[in-house]
C-alpha positions as CSV (number, residue, x, y, z in Angstrom):
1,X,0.0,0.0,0.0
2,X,1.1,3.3,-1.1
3,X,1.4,6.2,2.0
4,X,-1.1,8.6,0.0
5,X,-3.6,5.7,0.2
6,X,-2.7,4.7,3.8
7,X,-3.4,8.3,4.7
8,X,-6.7,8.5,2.4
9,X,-7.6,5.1,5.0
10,X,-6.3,7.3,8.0
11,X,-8.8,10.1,7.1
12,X,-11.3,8.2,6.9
13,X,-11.4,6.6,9.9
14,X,-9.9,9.2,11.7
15,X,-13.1,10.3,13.3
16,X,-14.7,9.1,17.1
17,X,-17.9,7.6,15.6
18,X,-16.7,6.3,12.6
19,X,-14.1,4.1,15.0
20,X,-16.7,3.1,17.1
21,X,-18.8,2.2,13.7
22,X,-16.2,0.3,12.4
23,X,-15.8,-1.7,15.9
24,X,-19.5,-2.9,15.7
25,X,-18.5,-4.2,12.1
26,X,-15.7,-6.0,13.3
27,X,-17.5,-7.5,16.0
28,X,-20.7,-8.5,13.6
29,X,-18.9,-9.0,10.3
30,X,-21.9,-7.4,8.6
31,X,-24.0,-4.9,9.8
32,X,-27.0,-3.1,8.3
33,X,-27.2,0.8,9.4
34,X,-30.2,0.6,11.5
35,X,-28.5,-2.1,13.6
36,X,-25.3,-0.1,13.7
37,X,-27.4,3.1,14.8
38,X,-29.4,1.2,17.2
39,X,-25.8,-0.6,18.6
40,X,-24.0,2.9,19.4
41,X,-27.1,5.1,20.1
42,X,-26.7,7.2,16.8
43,X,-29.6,8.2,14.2
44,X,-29.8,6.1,11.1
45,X,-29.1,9.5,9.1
46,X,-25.8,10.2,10.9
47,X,-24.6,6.5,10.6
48,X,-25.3,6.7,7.0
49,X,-23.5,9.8,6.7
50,X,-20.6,8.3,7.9
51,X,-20.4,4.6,6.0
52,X,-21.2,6.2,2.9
53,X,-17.6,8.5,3.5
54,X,-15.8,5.2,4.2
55,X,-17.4,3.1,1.4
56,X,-16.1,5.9,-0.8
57,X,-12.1,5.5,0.7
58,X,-12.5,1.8,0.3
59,X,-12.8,1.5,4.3
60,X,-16.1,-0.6,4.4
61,X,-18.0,-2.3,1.8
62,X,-21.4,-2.0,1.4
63,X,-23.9,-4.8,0.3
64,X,-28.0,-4.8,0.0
65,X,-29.5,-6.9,1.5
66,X,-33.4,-6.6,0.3
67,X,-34.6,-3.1,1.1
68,X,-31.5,-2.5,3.7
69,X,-28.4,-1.9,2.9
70,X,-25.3,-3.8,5.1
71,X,-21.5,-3.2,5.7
72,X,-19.0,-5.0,5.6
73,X,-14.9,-5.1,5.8
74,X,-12.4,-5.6,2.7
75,X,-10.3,-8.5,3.0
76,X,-7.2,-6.8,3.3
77,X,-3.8,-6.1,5.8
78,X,-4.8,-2.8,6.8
79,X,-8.0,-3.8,7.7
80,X,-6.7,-6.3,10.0
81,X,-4.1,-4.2,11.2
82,X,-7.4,-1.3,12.0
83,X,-8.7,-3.8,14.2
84,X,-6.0,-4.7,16.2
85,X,-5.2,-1.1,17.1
86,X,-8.6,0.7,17.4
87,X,-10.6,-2.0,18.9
88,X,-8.4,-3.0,22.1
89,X,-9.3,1.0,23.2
90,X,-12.6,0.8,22.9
């Protein structure tokens, strides 16, 4: 991975709800927003907000799933490595 996309990544994430988004995916694999809002106390609109910005850096992947639409994680290093580091703080 090149540094300019590591610190795309970095961006993205680099934001107190979108960390504790991200932990709820890790924990549940996938996730649909309203179970992710529900989880951490958010509105739906804000949680949205949020996974739409890191769908668009390549942080989260989304999938529908009927009428609702689901996240989940890329299979790759960084996304491992994201884990590791963010999720022992929560």
């Amino acid at each position: 991975m090149r540094l300019n996309e590591l610190a795309k990544l970095l961006r993205s994430a680099g934001d107190e709800s979108r960390l504790r988004i991200l932990c709820v995916i890790f924990a549940y694999k996938k996730v649909c927003v309203s179970d992710i809002a529900e989880e951490l106390g958010l509105g739906i609109a804000i949680v949205s907000h949020h996974l739409r910005v890191m769908a668009r850096d390549g942080l989260v992947v989304s999938v529908r799933d009927g009428k609702r639409i689901c996240y989940t994680l890329p299979k790759k290093a960084f996304t491992e490595d994201l884990k590791r580091f963010i999720c022992k703080y929560k």
